[in-house]
LOZAZA-286686 format. One record per residue: x, y, z of N, C-alpha, C in turn; residue in three letters. Coordinates in steps of 0.02 Angstrom, whole numbers, plus 50000, padded with zeros to 5 digits. Layout:
N
XYZXYZXYZala...
//
This chain:
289
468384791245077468424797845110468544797145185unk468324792645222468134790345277469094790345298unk469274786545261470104783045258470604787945243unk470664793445229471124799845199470624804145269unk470294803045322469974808945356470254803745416unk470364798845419470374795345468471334796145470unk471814794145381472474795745403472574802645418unk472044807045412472404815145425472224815345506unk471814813645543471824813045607472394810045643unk472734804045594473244799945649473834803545636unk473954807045602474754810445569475024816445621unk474614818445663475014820345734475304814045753unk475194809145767475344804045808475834801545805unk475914801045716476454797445679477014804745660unk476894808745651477404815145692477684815645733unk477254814545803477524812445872478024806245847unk477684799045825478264793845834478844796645801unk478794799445752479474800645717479924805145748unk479634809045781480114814645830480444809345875unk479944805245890480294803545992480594797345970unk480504793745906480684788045895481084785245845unk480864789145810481094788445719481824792345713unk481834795545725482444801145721483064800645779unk482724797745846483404795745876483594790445854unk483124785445839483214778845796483774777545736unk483654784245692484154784945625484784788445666unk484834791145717485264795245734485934790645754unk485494785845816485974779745833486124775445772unk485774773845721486094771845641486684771345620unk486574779345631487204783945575487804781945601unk487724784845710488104783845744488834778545761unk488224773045746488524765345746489224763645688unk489104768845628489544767845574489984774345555unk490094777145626490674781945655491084781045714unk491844785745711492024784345773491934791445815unk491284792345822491014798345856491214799045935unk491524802345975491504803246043490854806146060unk490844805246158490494807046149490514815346188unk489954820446171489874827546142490144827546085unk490314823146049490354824745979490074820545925unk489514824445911488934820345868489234818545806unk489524819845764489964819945706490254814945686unk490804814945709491354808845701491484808945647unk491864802645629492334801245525491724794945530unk491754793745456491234786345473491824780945436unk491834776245487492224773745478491854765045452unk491134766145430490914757245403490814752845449unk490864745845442490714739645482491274740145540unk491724743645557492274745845603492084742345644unk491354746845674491384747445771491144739745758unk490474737245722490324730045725490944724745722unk491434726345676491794719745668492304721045738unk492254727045747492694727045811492264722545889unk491814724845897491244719745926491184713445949unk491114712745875491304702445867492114700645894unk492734705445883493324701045892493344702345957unk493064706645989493334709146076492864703046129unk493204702046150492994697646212492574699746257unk492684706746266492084709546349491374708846281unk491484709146231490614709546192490424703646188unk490874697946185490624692746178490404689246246unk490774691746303490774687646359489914691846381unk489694699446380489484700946394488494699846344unk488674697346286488364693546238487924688546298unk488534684846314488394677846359487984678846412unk488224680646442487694684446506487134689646499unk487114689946444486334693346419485894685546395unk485994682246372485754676146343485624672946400unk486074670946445486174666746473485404669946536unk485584675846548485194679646591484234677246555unk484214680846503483594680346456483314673846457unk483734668346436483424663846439483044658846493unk483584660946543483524656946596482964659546630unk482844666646634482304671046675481574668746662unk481534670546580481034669746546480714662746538unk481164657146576480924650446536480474650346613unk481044651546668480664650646749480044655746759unk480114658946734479374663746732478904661246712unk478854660346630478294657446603477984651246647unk478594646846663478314640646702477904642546758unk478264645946816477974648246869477304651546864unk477534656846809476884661346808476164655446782unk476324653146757475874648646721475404644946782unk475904639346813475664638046870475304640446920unk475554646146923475254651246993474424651946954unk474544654346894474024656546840473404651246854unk473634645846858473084639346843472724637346901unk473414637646961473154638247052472534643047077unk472764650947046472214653847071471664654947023unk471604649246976470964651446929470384646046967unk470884642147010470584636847033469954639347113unk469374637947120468924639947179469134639747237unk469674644247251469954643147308469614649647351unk469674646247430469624651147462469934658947464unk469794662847470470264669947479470684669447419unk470474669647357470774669947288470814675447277unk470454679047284470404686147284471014689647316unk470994689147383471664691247406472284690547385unk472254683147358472974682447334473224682947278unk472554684247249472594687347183472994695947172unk472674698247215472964707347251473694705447301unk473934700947314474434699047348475074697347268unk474664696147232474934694547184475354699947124unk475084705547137475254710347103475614714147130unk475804714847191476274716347252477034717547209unk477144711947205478024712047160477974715547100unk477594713847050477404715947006477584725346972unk477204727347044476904733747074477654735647070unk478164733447118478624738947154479254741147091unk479124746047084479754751147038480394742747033unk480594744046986481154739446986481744741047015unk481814748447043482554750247069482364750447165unk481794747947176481494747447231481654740047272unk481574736747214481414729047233482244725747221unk482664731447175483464728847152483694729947236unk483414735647273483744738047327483654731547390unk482974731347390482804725947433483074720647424unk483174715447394483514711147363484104711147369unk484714717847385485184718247379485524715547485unk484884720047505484674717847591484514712047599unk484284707647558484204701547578484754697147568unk485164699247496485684694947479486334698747536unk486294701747576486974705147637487144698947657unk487834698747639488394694647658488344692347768unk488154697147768488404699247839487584699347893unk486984701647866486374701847904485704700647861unk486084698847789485454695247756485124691947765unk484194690647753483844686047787484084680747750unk484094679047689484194673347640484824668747689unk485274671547716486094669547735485704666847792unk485394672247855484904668547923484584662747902unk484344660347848483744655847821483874650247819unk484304649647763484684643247751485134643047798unk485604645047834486124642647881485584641847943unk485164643747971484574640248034484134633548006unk484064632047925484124627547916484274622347899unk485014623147909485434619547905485764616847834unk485554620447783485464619947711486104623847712unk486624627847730487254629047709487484629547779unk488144630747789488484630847843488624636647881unk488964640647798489074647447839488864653047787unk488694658647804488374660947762488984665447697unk488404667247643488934666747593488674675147549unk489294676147512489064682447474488784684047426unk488184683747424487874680847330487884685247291unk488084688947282488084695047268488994695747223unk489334693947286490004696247268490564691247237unk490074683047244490344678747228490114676947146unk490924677047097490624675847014490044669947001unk490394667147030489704660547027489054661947028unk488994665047057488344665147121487874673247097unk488244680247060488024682247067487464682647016unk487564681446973486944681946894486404676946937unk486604672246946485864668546955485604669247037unk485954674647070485544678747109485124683047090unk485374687147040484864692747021484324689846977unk484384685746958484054682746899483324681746948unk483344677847009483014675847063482664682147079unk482954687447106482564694047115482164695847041unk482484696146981482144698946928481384691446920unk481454686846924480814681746942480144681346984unk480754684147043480094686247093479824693847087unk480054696847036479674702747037479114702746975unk479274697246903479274696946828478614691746824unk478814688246877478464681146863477604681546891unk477254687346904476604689846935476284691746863unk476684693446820476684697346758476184691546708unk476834685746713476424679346682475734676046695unk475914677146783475184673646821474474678246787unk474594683846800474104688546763474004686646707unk474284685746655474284685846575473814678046588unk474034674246609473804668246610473214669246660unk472864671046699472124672146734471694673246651unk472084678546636471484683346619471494678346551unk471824674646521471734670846469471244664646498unk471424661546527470964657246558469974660246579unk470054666346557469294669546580469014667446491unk469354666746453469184664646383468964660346363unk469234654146424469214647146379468154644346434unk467934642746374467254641046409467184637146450unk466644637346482466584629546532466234625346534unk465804627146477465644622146445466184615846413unk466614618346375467304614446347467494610046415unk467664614246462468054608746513467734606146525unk466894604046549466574598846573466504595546538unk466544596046454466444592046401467044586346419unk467554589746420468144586946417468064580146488unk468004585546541467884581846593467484574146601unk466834575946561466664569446543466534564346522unk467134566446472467324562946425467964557746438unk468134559546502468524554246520469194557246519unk469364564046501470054565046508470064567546562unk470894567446591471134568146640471404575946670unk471714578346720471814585946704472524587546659unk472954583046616473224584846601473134583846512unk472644579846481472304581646426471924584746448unk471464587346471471064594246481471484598846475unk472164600946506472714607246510472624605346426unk472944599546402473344600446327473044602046284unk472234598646295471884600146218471474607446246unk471094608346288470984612946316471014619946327unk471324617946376471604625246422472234627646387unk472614627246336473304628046329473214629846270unk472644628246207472614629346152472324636946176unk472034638746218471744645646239472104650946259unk472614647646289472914653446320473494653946292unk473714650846209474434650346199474554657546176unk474084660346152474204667146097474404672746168unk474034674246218474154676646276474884677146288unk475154670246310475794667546322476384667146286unk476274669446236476754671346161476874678546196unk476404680046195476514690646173476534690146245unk476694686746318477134686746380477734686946373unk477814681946331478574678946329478954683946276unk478654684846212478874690846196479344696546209unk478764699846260478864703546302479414703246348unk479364699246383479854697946441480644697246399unk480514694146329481314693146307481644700446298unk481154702846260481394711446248481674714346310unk481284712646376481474717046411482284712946458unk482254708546456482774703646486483394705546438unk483144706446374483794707546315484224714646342unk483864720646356483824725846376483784727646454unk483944724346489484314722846573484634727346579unk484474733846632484974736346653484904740046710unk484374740346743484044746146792484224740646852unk484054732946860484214728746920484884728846915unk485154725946862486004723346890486354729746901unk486014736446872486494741346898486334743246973unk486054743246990485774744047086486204737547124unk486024732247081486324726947122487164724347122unk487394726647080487714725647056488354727847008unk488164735046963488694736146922488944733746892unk488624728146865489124723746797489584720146840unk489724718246906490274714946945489884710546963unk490294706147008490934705047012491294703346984unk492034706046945492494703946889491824703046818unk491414707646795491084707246752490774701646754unk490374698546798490324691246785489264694546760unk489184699946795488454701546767488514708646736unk488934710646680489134713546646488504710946589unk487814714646566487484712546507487774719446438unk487494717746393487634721846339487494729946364unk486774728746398486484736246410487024739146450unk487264735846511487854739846547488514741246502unk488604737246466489104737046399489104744146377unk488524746346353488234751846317488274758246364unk488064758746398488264762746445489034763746468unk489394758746479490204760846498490534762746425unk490124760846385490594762346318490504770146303unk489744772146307489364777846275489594784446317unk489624781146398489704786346424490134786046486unk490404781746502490954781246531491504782646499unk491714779946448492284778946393492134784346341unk491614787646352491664791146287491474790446205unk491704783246205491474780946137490644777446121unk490474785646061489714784046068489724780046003unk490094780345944490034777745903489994769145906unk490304766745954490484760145982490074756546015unk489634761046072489144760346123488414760446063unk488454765246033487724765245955487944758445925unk488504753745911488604748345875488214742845916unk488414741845974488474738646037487464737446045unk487194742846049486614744146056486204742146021unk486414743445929486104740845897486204732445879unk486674729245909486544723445891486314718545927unk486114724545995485794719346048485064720346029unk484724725345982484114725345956483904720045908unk484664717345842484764711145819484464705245874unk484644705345927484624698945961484144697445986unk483694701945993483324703346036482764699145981unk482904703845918482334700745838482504692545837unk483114691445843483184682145812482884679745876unk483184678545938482664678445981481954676545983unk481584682345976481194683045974480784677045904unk481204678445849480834675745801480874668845812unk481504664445850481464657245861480914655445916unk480834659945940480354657445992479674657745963unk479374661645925478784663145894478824657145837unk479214656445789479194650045748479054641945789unk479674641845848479784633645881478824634545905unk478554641045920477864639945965477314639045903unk477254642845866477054641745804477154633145770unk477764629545783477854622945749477424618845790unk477484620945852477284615745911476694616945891unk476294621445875475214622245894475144616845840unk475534618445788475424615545727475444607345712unk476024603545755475944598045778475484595845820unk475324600445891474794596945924474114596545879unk
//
């Protein structure tokens, strides 16, 4: 009785999800397997069309690349960093506290806040980054990071780190408030060192934490689009062109929503395999150690 009084309480909720979630969800579905414009919800359905069209076009694949390429690379320097930072200030340091609240600073600022700032630092022309390295003698003359293909993805990538990577340090404090201390002094005097203490230790504690970080961060790295559009626009010559901006010039630049709903949904695909190799390879690894 308890269980039929308890699902009739949650079924607003799950009403709500299905309105705000469920139903645009099937909507973009349908979408994906039409050639719907867009104000025109309708369309002919035209099948695996917009997908196989997808796979043969080059801007999806190139733009594939630079979502991956973006995701992976972000998420691997995060976890590391964040991790580190994580372990520094768990450590009895003076004014931990502060830098702990110093720490949440990036974290904190709107992401179309910190795309802007970032965009002032990377200025060709009066950027501090360009003052920095050319006073120390680390480049010659200063350069456009921003506007140069090379240069610009793993600029932003750098801004999306220093804003992402506070995210991890956190996840990793507050996991470390778990692991006892009794355990580490055990460990301690037992003759291991601090890096069997981290392995058998500290790392078996905080891995579950550090999963549902990384997780996280892939979903949202898969789904990029609020920084590189401030910073960027998918330029220079598409070189930081991700799927999400993809989706957008298709849906509503171009018109074609049926194409942009294809586009969309298979960066949700990527987002799942992704996701699931990383949860299995972490899963193989506990299982070996």
């Amino acid at each position: 009785m308890l269980g039929r009084r308890s699902l009739f309480l949650l079924l607003p909720l799950f009403a709500g999800l299905a309105a705000v979630i469920g139903w645009p969800l099937l909507q973009t579905v349908w979408l994906s397997f039409t050639d719907a414009q867009l104000g025109d919800a309708t369309g002919n359905f035209v099948g695996l069309a917009n997908y196989a069209h997808a796979f043969r076009s080059h801007g999806f694949r190139h733009a594939l690349g630079v979502t991956i390429t973006f995701s992976l690379s972000t998420v691997a320097i995060e976890m590391v960093l964040g991790l580190l930072v994580g372990l520094l200030l768990d450590l009895p340091l003076r004014g931990r506290g502060i830098l702990r609240a110093i720490l949440i600073i990036p974290w904190a600022l709107p992401t179309v806040i910190n795309a802007m700032a970032w965009r002032v630092i990377y200025n060709p022309d009066f950027g501090a980054l360009n003052a920095l390295l050319t006073q120390t003698h680390i480049i010659g003359a200063y350069r456009s990071w921003l506007g140069d293909p090379g240069l610009a993805l793993a600029s932003i990538a750098g801004a999306d780190i220093w804003k992402t990577f506070p995210f991890v340090a956190l996840v990793t404090l507050a996991g470390l408030q778990n692991v006892p201390r009794e355990l580490k002094e055990a460990a301690y005097i037992d003759g291991a060192g601090p890096w069997m203490r981290f392995k058998t230790v500290i790392l078996p504690a905080i891995a579950t934490p550090l999963m549902i970080a990384a997780v996280l961060r892939i979903i949202d790295t898969i789904k990029v689009f609020d920084i590189i559009w401030v910073m960027t626009r998918g330029g220079p010559a598409n070189a930081t062109k991700s799927l999400s901006i993809m989706v957008y010039e298709q849906a509503f630049s171009f018109g074609n929503a049926g194409y942009g709903a294809a586009i969309a949904l298979l960066s949700v695909a990527i987002s799942v395999v992704l996701i699931g190799g990383y949860m299995r390879a972490t899963r193989a690894q506990t299982a070996s150690a």
